[in-house]
Phi, psi and omega in degrees: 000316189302317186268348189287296186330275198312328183296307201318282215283022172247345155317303181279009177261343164305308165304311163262023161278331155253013146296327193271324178313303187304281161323313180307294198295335182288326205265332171299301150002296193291348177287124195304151179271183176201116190248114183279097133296151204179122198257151173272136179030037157315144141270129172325308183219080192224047165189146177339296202296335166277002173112018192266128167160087124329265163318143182242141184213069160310330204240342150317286189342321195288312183326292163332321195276315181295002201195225197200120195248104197294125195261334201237072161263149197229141147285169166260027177152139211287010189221183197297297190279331181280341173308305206286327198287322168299352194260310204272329163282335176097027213233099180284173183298335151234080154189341193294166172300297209267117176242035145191197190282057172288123180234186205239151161088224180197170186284350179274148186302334156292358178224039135348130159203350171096176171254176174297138169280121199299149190259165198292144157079044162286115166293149207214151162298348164274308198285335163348289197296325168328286197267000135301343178117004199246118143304132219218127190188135177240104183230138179129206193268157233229278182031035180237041170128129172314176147335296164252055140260203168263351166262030170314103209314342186285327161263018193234021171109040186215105172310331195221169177188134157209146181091209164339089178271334206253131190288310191313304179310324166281027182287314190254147202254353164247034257262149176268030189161142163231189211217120205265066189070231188277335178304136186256077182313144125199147244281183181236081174201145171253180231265138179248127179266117167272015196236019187260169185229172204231155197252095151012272205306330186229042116010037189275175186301335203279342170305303182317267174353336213261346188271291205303177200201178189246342166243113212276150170273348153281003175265318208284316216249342155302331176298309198305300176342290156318327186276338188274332172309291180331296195303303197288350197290354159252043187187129184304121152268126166247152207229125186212106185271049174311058187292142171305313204257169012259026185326123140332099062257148173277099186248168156164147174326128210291311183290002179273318209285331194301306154356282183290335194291136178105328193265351170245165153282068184253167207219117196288171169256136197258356190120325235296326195253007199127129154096178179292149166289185166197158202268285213255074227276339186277342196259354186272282190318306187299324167262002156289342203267334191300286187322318180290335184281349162283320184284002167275288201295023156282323200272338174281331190294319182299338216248309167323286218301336192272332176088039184269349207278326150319293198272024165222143165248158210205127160217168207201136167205209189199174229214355163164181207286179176261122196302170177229061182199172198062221144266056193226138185242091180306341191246342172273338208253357176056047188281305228259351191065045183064002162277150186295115195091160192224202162257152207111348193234135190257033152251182185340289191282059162232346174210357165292177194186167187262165159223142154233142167228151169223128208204098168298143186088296194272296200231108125032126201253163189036017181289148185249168146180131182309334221287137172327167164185166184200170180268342168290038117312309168356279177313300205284307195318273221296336174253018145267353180285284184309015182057033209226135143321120215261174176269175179300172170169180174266328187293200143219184192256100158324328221275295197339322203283321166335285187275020163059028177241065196312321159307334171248032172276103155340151156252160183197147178286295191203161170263150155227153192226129162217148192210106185302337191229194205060045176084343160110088231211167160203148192236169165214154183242090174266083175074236181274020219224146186215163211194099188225133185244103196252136185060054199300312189312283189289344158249019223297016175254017181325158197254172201276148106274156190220126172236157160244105203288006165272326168270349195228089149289353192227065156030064184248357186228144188254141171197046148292335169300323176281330179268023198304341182308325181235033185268325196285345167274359182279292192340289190307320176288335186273336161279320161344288198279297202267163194240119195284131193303173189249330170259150191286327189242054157233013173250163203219336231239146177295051175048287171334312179261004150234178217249161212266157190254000000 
């Protein structure tokens, strides 16, 4: 009897090793997939859900409507590659490794060289989600280290890399190659200097003609898109969608531009200020913006279509303020919403930005929300979606705020912002109250402003002589905070503000 029991029950452990097995893989499944988009030098408000309109973003809207959209959101510094290196680390502007544009090389393809590289064994928000159980794909711009550095993205948590790795090379939208993990694809455009510029007075279309090209580099980076979804979709995934536009140059598809011609009072641009010229330079900025909200409702129609849409959240933000360079005109399109500043600048339009998430089921379909945010919040927000104990960071976790469990949403005392170059600034967010120090280098004893963004969202009255009472707690939060950089001419800050050991 005793031995018939032991035959029984050794029959029967295969089944249940793969029943036990099974159940392991439905709960690994079961981890929401997350997909991040992030537009490059997006303005607050140069899409529908933020008052834009000028511009059309049908598939924002929906996202917004269908979701929840933060009206007082922050990057964690106004420019490119450390806004991306603070999002993917969980890091304000003193504490990040990378705190400005170092960049290396040059814009022709032969002098390729990247940005400074994030160093090995940097915790990142891909390898987090990695030893959660998550396939990991970075497509887009890239701008934290070449190929053969350490920051290569394949070593910095990411199973897949596509597109830009060096943020110069994306200056052109026709690029002769983008970059498939260490691999160099490449395209069919031949090499375009995009920083050259045209003489007014002998100007032809065929002058015009010489930016464009045949293979768009955002159609090249949604196809990837689409394939890693496809591929990855029975098993959680995070898609960390990093699109170029609307960074200048104004380039985009001719069948794109035809919409906006006509609908401005324009002028062409010859380069003077930077970047490609363009014939029709206002109807190219509206429809590059266009254009990016169509590859998001591509990547939402797909994520439907697949029956993915419970179980992925889909968010969308921008990496810093709307440029003041090119062709691009910030004040006809009212890209900032009447906020102080661009990019490159630690007031409001240099670093407020939109965010939406959308999670059918989980987040509230039409929802706003006041609540303060910043993007080194990201890293905690994202392992609380997965359900993973987050790494050290600065941040906190959104998603209570998200999901509409206002009660268990962390509180914070303040954002804090320091940004090493335009002279050298640190910012602070408290409640209604903003604080900001602008040209630390060439000033360091420079005097606080102080607004009240309940009353000012667009900073025009300085009132720290009424408020002298709270200038010594920003001074205490700025010793706090900062941490010394690893390059000498990224410290800016005075002995006085920082804090003694």
């Amino acid at each position: 009897m005793v031995r018939r029991i032991l035959l029984l029950t050794l029959a029967a452990l295969p089944g249940i090793t793969a029943a036990a097995q099974s159940k392991k893989a439905a709960t690994v499944r079961q981890k929401p997939n997350i997909i991040f988009i992030y537009a490059d030098d997006l303005g607050y408000g140069e899409t529908g859900p933020y008052g834009q309109q000028k511009i059309k973003t049908p598939n924002l809207d929906r996202l917004s409507a269908e979701g929840i959209h933060f009206n007082q959101f922050y990057t964690s510094t106004p420019v490119c590659a450390p806004a991306r290196c603070m999002l993917l680390t969980g890091r304000h502007g003193g504490h990040s490794y990378i705190r400005g544009n170092y960049e290396m090389g040059g814009f022709p393809d032969s002098l390729e060289g990247g940005q400074m590289p994030l160093p090995e064994g940097t915790v990142t928000i891909g390898r987090m989600l990695q030893q959660a159980g998550y396939t990991t794909g970075a497509i887009g711009k890239w701008g934290l280290g070449m190929q053969y550095s350490t920051g290569n993205p394949n070593k910095q948590g990411f199973n897949y890399f596509y597109g830009y790795i060096d943020q110069k090379q994306a200056h052109n939208y026709y690029p002769t190659h983008l970059w498939e993990n260490d691999k160099a694809d490449s395209l069919n455009n031949t090499f375009i200097n995009v920083h050259k510029s045209l003489q007014p007075e002998t100007a032809t279309d065929s002058d015009f003609d010489y930016y464009k090209g045949k293979d768009y580099a955002v159609d090249e980076l949604t196809k990837k898109a689409t394939q890693f979804i496809k591929k990855n979709h029975s098993a959680p995934f995070f898609l960390y969608l990093p699109y170029t536009i609307p960074h200048v140059s104004l380039q985009v598809p001719d069948s794109a531009l035809k919409q906006y011609i006509g609908q401005f009072n324009e002028k062409p641009y010859y380069g003077q200020q930077g970047y490609t010229p363009h014939k029709y330079p206002l109807s190219a900025y509206a429809a590059m913006i266009t254009y990016l909200d169509t590859q998001i409702g591509i990547i939402m129609n797909l994520v439907a279509s697949m029956g993915l849409d419970d179980n992925t959240i889909i968010m969308f933000s921008s990496d810093n303020g709307t440029t003041f360079n090119g062709g691009v005109d910030a004040s006809f399109f009212n890209s900032v919403a009447g906020l102080k500043g661009l990019k490159m600048d630690l007031y409001e339009g240099g670093i407020r930005e939109p965010f939406i998430a959308r999670w059918p089921g989980k987040i509230p379909a039409g929802k706003t929300s006041e609540l303060p945010g910043v993007q080194y919040d990201m890293m905690a927000t994202f392992a609380d979606i997965a359900g993973i104990q987050a790494p050290a960071n600065d941040g906190i976790s959104l998603l209570p705020e998200m999901t509409g469990k206002h009660g268990q949403q962390a509180d914070r005392k303040y954002i804090y912002f320091e940004y090493p170059e335009k002279g050298g600034a640190v910012a602070i967010r408290m409640g209604q109250w903003k604080a900001i120090k602008n040209g630390l280098k060439k000033n360091p004893d420079a005097a606080w402003e102080l607004y009240d963004l309940s009353k000012d969202k667009s900073e025009e009255h300085d009132v720290a002589a009424a408020h002298r009472d709270l200038l010594p707690g920003f001074d205490a939060i700025v010793k706090k905070e900062h941490r010394n950089a690893h390059l000498n001419e990224w410290e800016f800050l005075n002995s006085k503000m920082k804090a003694t050991k």
